[in-house]
N, C-alpha and C positions, 0 to 999 in steps of 0.2 A: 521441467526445470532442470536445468543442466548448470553445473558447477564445475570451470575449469581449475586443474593446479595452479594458475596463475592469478585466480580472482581473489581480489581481497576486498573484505565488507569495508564500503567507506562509511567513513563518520566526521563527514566532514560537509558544509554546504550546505543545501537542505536536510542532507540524512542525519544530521547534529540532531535534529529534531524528530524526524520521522523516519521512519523505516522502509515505507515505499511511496515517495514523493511522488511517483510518477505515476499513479493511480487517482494519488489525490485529485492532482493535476487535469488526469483525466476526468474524473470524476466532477471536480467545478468547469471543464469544458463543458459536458453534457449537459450537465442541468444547468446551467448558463445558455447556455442553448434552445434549451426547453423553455427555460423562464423566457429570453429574449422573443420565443415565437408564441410567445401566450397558451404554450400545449402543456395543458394542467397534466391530461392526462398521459401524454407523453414523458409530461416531468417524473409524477409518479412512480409510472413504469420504467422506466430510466432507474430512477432510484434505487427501485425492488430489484429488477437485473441485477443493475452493477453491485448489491450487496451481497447477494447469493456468487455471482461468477467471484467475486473479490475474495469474497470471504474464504472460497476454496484454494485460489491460485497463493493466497497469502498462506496459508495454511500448509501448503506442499513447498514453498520456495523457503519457511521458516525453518520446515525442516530438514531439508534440505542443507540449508548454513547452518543450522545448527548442529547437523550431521557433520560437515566440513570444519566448522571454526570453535565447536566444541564451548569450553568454557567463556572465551574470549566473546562469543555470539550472545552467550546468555546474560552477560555483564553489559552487553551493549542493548539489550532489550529489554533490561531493565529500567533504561536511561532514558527509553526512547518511548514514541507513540507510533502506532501501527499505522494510520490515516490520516486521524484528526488530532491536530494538537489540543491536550488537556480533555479529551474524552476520550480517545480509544486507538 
């Protein structure tokens, strides 16, 4: 996870709401995918991955901004959901 001087956290769009839209996103691809090929077991495993790889990349990128944006970062995570809105 790389944070340039020029990057600034949006909060604006999807990220009003969530904090990395673009997992989520991925996230209902894959198991939409899985659901749509009937692959229970594919869905599953799908699910178990993407939550162990997520859980770590989210965890390194938070700190990361949070490292960068300081107080401004923690006021915006407290606002916000990590994945899913209204669970997590």
């Amino acid at each position: 996870v790389v944070i340039q001087e020029t990057h600034q956290r949006m909060q604006s769009g999807p990220c009003a709401w969530l904090r990395h839209p673009s997992e989520t996103g991925a996230d209902l691809a894959t198991l939409g995918r899985a659901r749509l090929r009937q692959a229970w077991w594919g869905l599953l495993f799908s699910a178990l991955i993407m939550l162990v790889v997520y859980h770590r990349r989210i965890a390194a990128e938070e700190q990361a901004l949070s490292e960068r944006f300081g107080a401004a970062d923690a006021d915006y995570q407290h606002k916000t959901y990590r994945l899913l809105p209204g669970i997590w």
